[in-house]
N, C-alpha and C positions, 0 to 999 in steps of 0.2 A: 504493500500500500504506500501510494506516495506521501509525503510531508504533506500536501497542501489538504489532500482526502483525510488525515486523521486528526488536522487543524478545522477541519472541517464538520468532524463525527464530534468531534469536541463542544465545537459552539449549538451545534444541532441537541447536544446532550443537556447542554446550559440552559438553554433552550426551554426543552423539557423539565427539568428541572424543580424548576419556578409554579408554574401548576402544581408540580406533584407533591411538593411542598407546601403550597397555600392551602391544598386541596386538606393534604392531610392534617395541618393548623385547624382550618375551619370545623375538618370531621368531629375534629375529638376536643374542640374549645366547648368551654362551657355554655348549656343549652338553654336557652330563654325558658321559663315555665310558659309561656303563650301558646308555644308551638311544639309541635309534638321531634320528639330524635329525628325520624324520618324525613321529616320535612329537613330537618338541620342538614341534615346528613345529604340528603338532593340539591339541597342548597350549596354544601364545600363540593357537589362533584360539577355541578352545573358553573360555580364561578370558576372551577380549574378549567373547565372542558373550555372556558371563554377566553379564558385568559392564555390556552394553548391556543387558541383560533388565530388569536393578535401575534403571536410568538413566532408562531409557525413552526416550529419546531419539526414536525409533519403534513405531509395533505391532510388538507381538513376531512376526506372523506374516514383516514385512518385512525383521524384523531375520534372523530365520529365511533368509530367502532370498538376504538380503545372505551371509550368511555359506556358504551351500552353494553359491553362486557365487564364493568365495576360494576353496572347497575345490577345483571343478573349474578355475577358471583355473590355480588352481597345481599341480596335478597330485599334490596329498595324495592324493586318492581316485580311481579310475577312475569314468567316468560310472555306470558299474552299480552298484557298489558304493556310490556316492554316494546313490542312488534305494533304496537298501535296503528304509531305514523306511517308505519308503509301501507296502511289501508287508507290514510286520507285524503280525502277527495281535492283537496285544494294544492296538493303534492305533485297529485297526480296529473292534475290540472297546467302545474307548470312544467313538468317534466316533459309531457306533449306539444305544450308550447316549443320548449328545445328543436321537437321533432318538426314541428312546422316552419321555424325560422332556418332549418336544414335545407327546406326546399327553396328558399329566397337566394340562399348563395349556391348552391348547386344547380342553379337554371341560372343565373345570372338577372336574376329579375330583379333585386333590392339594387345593384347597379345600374340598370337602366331606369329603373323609376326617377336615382337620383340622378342622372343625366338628363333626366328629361325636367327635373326642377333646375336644374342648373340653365338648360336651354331657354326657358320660359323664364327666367326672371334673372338673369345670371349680368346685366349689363351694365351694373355698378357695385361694386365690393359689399355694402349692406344689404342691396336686393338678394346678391351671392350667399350673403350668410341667412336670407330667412330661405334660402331653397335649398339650403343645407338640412336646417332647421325641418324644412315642412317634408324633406324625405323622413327625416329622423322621427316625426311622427307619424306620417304613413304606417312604417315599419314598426313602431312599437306594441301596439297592441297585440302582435306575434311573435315579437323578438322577445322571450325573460330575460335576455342579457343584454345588459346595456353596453356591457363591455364588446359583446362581438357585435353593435350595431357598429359602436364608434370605432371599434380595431380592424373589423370586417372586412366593412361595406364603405364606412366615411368616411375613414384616415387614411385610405389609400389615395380616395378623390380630391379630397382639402390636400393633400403633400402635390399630386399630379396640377393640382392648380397651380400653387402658391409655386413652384416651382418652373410651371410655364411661365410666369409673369416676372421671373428673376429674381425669385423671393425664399432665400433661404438659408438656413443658420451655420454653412458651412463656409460662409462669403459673407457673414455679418449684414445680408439684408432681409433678413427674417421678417423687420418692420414692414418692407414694401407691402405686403399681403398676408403672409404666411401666420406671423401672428396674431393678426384678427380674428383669420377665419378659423385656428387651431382650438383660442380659449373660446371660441362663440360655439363653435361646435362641441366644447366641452361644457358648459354651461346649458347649450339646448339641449343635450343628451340626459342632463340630470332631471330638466324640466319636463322631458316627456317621460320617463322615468318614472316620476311620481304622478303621472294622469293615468295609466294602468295599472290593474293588477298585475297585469301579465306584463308590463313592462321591466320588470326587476324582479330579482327573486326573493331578496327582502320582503314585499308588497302581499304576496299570497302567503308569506308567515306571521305578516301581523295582521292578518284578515282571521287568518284563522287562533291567533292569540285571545284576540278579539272577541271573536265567537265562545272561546272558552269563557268569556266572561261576559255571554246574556249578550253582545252587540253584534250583530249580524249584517251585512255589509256584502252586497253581490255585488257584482262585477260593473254591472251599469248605474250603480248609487253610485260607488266610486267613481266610475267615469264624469257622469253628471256633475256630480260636486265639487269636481276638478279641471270640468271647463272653462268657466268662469277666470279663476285667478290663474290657471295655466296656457290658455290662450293672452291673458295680460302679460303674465310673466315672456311668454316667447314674442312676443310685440316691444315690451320694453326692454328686456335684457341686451336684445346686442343692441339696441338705440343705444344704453349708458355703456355700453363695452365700448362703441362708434365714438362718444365723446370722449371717456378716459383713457383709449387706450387706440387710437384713430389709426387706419392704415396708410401708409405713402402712397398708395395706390387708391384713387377714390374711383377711378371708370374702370372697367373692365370689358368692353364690348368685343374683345376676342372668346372671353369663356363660352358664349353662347355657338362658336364657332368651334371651340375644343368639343366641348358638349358633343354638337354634331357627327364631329370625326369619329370620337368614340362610338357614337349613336350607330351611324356608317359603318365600321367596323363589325359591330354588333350584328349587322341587318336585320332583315324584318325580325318581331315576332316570333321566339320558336313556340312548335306545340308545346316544351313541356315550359316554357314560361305562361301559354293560355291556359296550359290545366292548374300549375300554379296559381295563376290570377284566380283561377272560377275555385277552387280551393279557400282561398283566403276571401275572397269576397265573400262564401256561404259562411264559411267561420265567424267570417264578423259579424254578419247581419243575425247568426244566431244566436252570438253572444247580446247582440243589443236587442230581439225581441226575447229572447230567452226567458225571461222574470215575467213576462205576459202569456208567455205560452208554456208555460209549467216545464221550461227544460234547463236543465242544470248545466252550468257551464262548464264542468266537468265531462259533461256526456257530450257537447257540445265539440271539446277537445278531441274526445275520441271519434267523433264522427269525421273531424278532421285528418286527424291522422288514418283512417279507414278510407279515403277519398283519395290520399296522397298515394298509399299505398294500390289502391285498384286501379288508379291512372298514372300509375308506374312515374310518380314524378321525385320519388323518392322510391329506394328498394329495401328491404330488411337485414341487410348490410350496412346502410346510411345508421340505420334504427340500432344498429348494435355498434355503431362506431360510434356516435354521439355521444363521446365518454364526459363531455357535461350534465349530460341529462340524469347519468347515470348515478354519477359523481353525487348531482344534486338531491336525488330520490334519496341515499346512505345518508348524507351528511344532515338533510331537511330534517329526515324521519325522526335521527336519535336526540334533533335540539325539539322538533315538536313535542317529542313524548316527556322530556324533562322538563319542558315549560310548562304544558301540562300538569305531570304530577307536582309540580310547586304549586300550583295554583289550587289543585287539590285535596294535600295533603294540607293547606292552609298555607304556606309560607308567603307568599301575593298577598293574599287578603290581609296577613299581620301583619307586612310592611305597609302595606297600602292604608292600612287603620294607624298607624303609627306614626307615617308623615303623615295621614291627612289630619291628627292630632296637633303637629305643630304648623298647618297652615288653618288651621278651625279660626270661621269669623273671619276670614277673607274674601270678599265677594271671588263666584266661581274666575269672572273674567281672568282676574287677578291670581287665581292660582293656574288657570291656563296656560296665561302667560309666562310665569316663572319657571312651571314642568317645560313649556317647549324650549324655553331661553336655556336652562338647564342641559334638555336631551340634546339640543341643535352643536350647542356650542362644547361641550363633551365629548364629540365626534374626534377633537382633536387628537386623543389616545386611542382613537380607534384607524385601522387599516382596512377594515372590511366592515361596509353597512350592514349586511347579515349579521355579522358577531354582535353588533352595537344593537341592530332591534333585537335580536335573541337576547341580550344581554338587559334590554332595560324596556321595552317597550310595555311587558305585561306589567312588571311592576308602577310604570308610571301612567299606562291607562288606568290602574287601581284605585289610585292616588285620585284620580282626575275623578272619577265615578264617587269615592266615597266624599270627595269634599264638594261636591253637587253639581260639577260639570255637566251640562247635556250630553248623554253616551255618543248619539252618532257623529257629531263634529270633534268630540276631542280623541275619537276612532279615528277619525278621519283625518286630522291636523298631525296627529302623531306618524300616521300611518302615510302622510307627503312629503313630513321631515324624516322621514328614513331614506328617503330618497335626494332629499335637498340637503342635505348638510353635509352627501359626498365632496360638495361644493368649497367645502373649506382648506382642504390642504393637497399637496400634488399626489397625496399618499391612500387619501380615503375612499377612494373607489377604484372601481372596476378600470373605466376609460382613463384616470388622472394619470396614471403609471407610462401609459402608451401615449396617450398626448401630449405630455410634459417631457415624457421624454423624446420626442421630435426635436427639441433643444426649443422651440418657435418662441418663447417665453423664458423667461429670468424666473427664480424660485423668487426675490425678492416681489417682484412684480405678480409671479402669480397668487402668494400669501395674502398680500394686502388689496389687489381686485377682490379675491375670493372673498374679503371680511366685508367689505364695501358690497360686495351685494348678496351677501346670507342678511344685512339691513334690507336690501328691497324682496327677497325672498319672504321675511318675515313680517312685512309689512303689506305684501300683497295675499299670502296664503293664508297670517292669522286673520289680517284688518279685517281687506276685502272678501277676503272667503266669510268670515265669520256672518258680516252682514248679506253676501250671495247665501247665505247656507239656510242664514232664517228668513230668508228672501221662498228659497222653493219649500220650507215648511221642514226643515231637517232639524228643528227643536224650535 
């Protein structure tokens, strides 16, 4: 083994560590009489299992496995009860997502859509970035990853741009273009993000957190209540990106000609991008009458993924190589089932009675505010928004319920800030890693935009949502 590999098994071990340590402090510290051992005890493996998430020490699906194997040797959960999450529907829900955002880059269809927003509105750098933008929302409602929208399908097309127009960070003119259109596309990715469930994987775990606790939230509540400030948010965001952080490049009237070329290349239409299209078209519209015609958006998924497969626009080979989907079904299942039994065994509810204790006699507004200010800006020690709502989300919807919040909006503010607070640092999400690192952007630069508009993010999804939300009759 070389030097560098067991400098390596080392810090990997260090790593590890650290959980297994905290885990075992918490196991065996002394036990609140509120709460029963059990709950204690789900509580020191659930904050190691989080605290290995952010480490990384392992893939998470591993770390995943490691720890739903403490739960059964120690007899926390019954085997049945342990295998819970791999029967829930809302797991299941996005796992098929996976399989259908397979189809958009395997036909080549999520690249021509955005070619084709690039050709239609592409003839000055900020029209450039809402066609960026309005592919990136086409796409979401099928893509669970935000990450393979923006690493995929966008950050190949944003770098072929900024790069035709002599805009690049290897020759220090990244400003001409490059850097607008990188952080706007990372900013629009976060914003459509948090407008579906199925846009983020985060999203369908605190739908179903949620549900664990009496608040129930389908797919087109959530949409609806996130039109409103999320079509604001994609209107204004790159407006103030355009002022703060303005391109050298303000015309662009060749992209519409690049657009082309590519389009050209492409040529027409193939069948399997029409069966694609007529795939994702029933998908959606299933999903959006689905609550009126008694079908579950779960079954909805599967109908999808049944369509793709009989018109062969994906094969069951695509279905077994999509080691995200797979990845995601292991890792979802063993944080649902310990969310879950926390919530169960009591341990949720006695934290949730505990601070809502020390904010008692605060109007709700006023403690909304403080829980989202709290979860939003706490992101900062986090690397991954899954680990961050698995890690706090049930507890502060608790919080928010027992000090008299209205359930469906402070479900619902919490459940957009898991998606917008990626927004803080080059580290906390999925796309930050692969955007930032284009170089198109200075870390100084991207820190201090990012904090500047987690201000208008919260100013438009708690303000203005708050008052859109008792507007359509959501409390």
């Amino acid at each position: 083994m070389k030097k560098s590999d067991k400098s390596f098994d080392r810090a990997r071990a260090a790593r590890l560590l650290g959980p297994v340590l905290l885990g075992a402090v918490l196991w065996f510290a002394p036990h609140t009489a509120a709460i029963q051992p059990a709950a204690w005890h789900m509580f020191a493996l659930f904050t190691a299992t989080i605290l290995a998430l952010i480490l990384a020490p392992m893939p998470i699906g591993a770390i995943a496995i490691l720890a739903l194997t403490v739960v059964l040797v120690t007899g926390l959960v019954p085997l049945k009860e342990a295998l819970y999450g791999f029967g829930n529907a809302t797991i299941w829900l996005i796992v098929i997502a996976f399989f259908i955002s397979r189809g958009f880059i395997k036909t080549g269809l999520g690249q021509r859509i955005a070619y084709h927003f690039v050709r239609l509105f592409g003839k000055h750098t900020l029209t450039l970035s809402y066609a960026l933008l309005g592919c990136d929302l086409v796409l979401a409602p099928a893509t669970p990853s935000n990450t393979a929208r923006a690493g995929g399908i966008l950050y190949p097309i944003v770098r072929s741009l900024a790069e035709s127009f002599g805009s690049s960070p290897a020759d220090h003119t990244e400003k001409k273009m490059g850097s607008f259109l990188i952080y706007t596309a990372f900013q629009g990715n976060l914003i459509t993000a948090a407008m579906f469930i199925t846009a983020m994987a985060g999203n369908p775990l605190a739908v179903t957190l949620a549900a664990g606790m009496g608040v129930h939230i389908s797919w087109m509540t959530w949409f609806v209540a996130a039109l409103v400030p999320g079509i604001l948010s994609l209107v204004l965001v790159p407006l103030i990106i355009y002022k703060i952080y303005p391109p050298e490049i303000k015309e662009t009237p060749e992209a519409g000609k690049i657009a082309r070329d590519k389009l050209a290349e492409m040529g027409p239409l193939s069948p399997a991008e029409r069966r694609m299209l007529f795939c994702f078209a029933a998908v959606l519209i299933l999903w959006i009458l689905g609550s009126s015609i008694g079908l579950d958006a779960t079954i909805t998924a599967f109908i999808g993924l049944s369509l793709l497969l009989l018109l062969e626009v994906i094969d069951w080979e695509d279905v077994k190589a999509e080691k995200s989907a797979w990845n995601t079904l292991i890792w979802f299942s063993v944080l649902i089932m310990m969310a879950t039994q926390l919530n169960s065994l009591g341990f949720i509810p006695w934290f949730s009675q505990a601070v809502a204790g020390a904010v008692h006699g605060l109007a709700w507004p006023l403690v909304l505010l403080i829980l989202v200010l709290v979860y939003f800006y706490s992101h900062y020690i986090f690397a991954s928004a899954t680990a961050h709502v698995s890690a706090m989300y049930g507890a502060f919807l608790g919080v928010a319920l027992a000090a008299g919040v209205p359930a469906v909006p402070a479900a619902l503010i919490l459940g957009y800030v898991g998606s917008l607070m990626g927004s803080t640092t080059h580290y906390g999400a999925g796309p930050a890693p692969i955007l930032f690192g284009s170089g198109y952007v200075p870390q100084n630069r991207w820190w201090a935009m990012n904090f500047l508009l987690s201000l208008v993010y919260l100013a438009i999804w708690l303000g203005v949502g708050l008052v859109y939300w008792h507007g359509i009759g959501l409390y």
